[in-house]
N, C-alpha and C positions, 0 to 999 in steps of 0.2 A: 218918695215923692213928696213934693210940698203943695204948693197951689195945682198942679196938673196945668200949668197953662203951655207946656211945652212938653208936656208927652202926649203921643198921640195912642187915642183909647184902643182902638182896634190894633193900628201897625206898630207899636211899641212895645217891647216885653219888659211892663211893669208889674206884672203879676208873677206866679209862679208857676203857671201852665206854659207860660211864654205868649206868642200875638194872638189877640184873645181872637183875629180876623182865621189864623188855620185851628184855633180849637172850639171855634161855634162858626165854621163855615158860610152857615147856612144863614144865622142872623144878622150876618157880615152881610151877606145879598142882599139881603131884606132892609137893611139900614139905610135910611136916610141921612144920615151923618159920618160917612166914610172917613173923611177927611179931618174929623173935629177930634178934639184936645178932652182930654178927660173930666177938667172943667168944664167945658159946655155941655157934658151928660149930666148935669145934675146942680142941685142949690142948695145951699143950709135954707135950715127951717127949722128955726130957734134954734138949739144945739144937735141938730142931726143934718148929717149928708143924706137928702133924698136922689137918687138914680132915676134920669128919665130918658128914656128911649124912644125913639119917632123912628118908627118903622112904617114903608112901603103900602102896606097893606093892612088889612085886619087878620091876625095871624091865628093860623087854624090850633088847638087844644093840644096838638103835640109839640107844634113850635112854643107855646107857652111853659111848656116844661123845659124846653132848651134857656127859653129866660130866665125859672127859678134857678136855674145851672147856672148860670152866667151873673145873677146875684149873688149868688153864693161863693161865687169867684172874686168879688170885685168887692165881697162886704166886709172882710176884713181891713180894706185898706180906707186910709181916712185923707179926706184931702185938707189941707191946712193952710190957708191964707195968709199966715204970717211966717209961711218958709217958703227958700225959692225950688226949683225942683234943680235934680242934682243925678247925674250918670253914676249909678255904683256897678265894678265890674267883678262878678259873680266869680270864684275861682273855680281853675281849670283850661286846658290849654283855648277855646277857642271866645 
């Protein structure tokens, strides 16, 4: 992934669980930002990607562990503004 302005966070498998919308179901609901791009989840802040998420509601103390799940997912990958984003196809038949 480069800038993230054309993969979409939830419905795109750029991670390696696959679309983060069937492996956190549940904050998929709760999400305010269905639709948005992996770049609109988050800003540099000085040299760091901070991750920000607008959920629905004020989420109750067990959904908040589904979030440190879902950071822990998404913190290895770095988004980079001076690459464009790019389809790589994973081997295997499908």
């Amino acid at each position: 992934m480069g800038i993230g302005k054309d993969v979409l966070f939830w419905e795109d498998n750029w991670v390696g669980s696959g679309a983060l919308k069937s492996v956190f179901p549940r904050l998929f609901s709760l999400s305010l930002s269905k639709a948005s791009t992996v770049v609109e989840f988050g800003a540099w802040n000085s040299r760091i990607w901070d991750w920000n998420f607008v959920w629905g509601r004020n989420l109750f103390e067990w959904e908040k562990h589904l979030v440190c799940l879902l950071l822990q997912e998404v913190q290895g990958v770095s988004v980079d503004l001076e690459k464009k984003d790019r389809w790589v196809w994973k081997e295997g038949r499908s």
